[in-house]
C-alpha positions in Angstrom: 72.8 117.1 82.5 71.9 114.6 79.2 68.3 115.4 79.0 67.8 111.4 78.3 69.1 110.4 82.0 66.7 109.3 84.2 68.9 111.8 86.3 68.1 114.6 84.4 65.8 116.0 86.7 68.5 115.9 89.9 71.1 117.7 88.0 73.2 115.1 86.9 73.9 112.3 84.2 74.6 108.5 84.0 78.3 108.8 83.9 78.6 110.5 87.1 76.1 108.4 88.7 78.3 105.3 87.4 81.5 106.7 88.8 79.8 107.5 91.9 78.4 103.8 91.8 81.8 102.2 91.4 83.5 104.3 94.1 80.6 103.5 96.9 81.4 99.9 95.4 85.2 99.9 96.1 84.3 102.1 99.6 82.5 97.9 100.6 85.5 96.4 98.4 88.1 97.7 100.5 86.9 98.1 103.6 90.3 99.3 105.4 90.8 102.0 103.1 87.3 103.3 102.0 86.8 106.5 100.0 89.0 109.0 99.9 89.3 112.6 98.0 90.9 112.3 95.1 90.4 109.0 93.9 87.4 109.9 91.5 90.8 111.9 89.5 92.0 107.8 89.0 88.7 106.3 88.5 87.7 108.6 85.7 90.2 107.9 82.9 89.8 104.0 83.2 86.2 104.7 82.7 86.5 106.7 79.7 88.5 104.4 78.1 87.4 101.0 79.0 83.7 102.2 78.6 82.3 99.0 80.8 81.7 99.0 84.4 82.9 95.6 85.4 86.2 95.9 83.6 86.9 99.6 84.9 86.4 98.6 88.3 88.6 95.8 88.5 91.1 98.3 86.6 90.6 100.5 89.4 91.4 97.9 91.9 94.4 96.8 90.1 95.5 100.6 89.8 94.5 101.5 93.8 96.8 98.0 95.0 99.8 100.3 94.1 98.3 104.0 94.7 96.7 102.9 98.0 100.0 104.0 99.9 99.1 107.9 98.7 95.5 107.9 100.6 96.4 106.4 103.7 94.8 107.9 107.0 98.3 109.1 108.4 99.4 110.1 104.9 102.7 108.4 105.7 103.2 107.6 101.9 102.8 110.5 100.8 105.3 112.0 103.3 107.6 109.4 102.5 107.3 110.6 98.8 107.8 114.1 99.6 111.0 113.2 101.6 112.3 110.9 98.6 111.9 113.9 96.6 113.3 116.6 98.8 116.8 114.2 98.6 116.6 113.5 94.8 116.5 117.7 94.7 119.2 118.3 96.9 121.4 115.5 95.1 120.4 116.0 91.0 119.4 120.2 91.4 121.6 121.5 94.3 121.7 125.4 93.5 117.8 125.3 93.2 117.5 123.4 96.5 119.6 125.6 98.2 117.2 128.9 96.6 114.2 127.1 98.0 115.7 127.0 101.3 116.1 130.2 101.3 112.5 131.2 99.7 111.1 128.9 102.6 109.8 126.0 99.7 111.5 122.8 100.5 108.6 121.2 101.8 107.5 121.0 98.2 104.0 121.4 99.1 103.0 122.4 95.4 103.5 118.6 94.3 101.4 116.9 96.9 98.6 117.2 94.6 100.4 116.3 91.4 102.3 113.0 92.6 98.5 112.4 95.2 96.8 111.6 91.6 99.4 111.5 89.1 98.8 114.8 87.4 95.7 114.2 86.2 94.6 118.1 86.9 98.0 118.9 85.2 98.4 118.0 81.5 95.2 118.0 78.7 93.7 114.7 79.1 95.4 112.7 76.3 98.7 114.1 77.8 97.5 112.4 80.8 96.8 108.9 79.2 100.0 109.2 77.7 102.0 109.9 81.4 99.7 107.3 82.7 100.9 104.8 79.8 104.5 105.7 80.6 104.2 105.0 84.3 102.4 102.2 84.5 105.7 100.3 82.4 108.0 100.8 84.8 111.0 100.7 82.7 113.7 102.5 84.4 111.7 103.0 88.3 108.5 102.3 89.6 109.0 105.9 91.1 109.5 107.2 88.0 107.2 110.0 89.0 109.2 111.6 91.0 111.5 112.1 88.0 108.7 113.8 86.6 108.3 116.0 89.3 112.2 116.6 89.2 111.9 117.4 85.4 109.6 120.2 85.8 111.8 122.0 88.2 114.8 121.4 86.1 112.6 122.7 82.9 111.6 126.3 85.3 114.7 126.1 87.6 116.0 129.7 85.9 112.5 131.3 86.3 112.3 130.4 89.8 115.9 131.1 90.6 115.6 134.6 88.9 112.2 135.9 89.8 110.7 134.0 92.7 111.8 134.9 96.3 109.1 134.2 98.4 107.2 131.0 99.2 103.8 132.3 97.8 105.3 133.3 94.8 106.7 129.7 94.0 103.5 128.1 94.8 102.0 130.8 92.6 103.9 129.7 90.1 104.1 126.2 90.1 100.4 126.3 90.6 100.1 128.0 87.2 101.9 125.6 85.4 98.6 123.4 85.0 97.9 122.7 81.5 100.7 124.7 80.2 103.6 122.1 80.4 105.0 120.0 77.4 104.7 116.4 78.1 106.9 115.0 75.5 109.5 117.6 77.2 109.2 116.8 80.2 109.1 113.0 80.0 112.6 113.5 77.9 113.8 115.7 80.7 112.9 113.2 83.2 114.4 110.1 81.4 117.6 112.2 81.2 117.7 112.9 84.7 117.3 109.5 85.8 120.0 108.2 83.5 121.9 111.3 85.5 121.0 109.8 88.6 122.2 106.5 87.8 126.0 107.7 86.7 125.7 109.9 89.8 125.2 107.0 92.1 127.2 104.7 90.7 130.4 107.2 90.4 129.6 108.0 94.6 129.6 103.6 95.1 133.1 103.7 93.1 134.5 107.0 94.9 133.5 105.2 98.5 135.0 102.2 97.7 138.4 103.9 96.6 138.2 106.3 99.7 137.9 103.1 101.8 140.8 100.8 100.3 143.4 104.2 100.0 143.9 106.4 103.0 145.8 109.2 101.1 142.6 109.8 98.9 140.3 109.9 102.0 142.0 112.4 103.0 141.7 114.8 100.0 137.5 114.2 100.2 137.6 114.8 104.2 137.3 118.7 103.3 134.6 118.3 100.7 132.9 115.1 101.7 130.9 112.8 99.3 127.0 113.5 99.0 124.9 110.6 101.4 123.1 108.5 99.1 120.2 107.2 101.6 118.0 104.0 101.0 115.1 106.2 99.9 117.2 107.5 97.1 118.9 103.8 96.1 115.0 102.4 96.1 114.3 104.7 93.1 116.5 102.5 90.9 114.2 99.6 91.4 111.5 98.5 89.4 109.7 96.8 92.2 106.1 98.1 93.0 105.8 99.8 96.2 102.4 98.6 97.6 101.2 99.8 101.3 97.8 99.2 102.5 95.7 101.1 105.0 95.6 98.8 108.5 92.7 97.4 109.5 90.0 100.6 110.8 89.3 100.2 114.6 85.6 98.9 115.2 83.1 101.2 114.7 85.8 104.1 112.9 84.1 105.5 109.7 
């Protein structure tokens, strides 16, 4: 504790009575959504930087209109993320998709946390600033954090193809990863793959639309049929925000 804090003498300091002051503060602002775990991880870079409690707040609010959708009650957005994901694997890294199948990992539980606050626990913290910076543009997706994700696997994929059978030892090693990953890497990686994912979509649209004007070629892809290409995985070409709130909490819920 700063020994010059009038909280010195309850084990704490200013700063964290601040934060704390600001999130008990956006619990009354948004009523519907309240407090939940996690969002001190957002809160506390905004403060560091902005150094002024009115502006940080209303950066936080700004920030939670599009992160609201990960702390929802039913955690609906965060499963729709996870499935969004467990597509753009099988589609961009197919031999590592079909490996975690068989080491039990495609629920890609190990990324909950990461995508829940935007790997803020994940990367030193001007690393995170930086990813932070990056995402908040959203010049090529406003998902572009899933591309992210999709970059690390790409950057381990032999490591966990090679060595890692089990699902304990991929969430092991994915767990590990915290702190020791190369952002400029990865955010290279990622753009890569998501100009990857554009040709890849745009070559199955032209394919389909031969296939459906020639019946001779469709039935040369009837053995070995064209990959689906769902509206989960088309919406990560968008820049579009996606912003879901929490619905109104039932009279007298907590």
């Amino acid at each position: 504790p700063d020994p010059n804090s009038r909280y010195s003498e309850i084990g704490t300091n200013l700063h964290l009575e601040q934060l704390k002051d600001l999130l008990i503060t956006y619990n009354e602002y948004n009523t519907n959504l309240g407090y939940v775990q996690g969002m001190s991880d957002l809160l506390s870079p905004l403060y560091v930087v902005f150094q002024d409690d009115a502006i940080t707040f209303w950066a936080f609010c700004n920030f939670m209109e599009r992160m609201e959708r990960n702390f929802l009650r039913d955690q609906s957005g965060m499963r729709q993320q996870m499935l969004t994901l467990d597509q753009l694997v099988q589609l961009m890294l197919p031999e590592l998709y079909h490996h975690l199948e068989k080491a039990d990992s495609t629920n890609f539980f190990f990324f909950f946390r990461m995508l829940l606050v935007w790997f803020k626990r994940e990367f030193e913290w001007d690393d995170v600033l930086r990813l932070w910076e990056v995402l908040w543009t959203d010049y090529l997706s406003s998902q572009f954090i899933l591309f992210v994700a999709l970059a690390i696997l790409d950057k381990n994929k032999d490591v966990i193809m090679t060595h890692l059978k089990q699902l304990d030892e991929v969430l092991k090693y994915m767990n590990e990863l915290s702190m020791h990953m190369n952002l400029e890497d990865i955010l290279t990686r990622a753009e890569l793959l998501f100009r990857k994912f554009e040709k890849t979509i745009d070559m199955i649209d032209k394919k389909k639309q031969l296939i459906s004007s020639n019946d001779s070629t469709a039935s040369e892809y009837e053995k070995d049929p064209l990959p689906t290409i769902s509206p989960e995985l088309r919406q990560l070409l968008s820049r579009k925000v996606i912003v879901v709130h929490e619905v109104e909490r039932p009279p007298g819920a907590t």
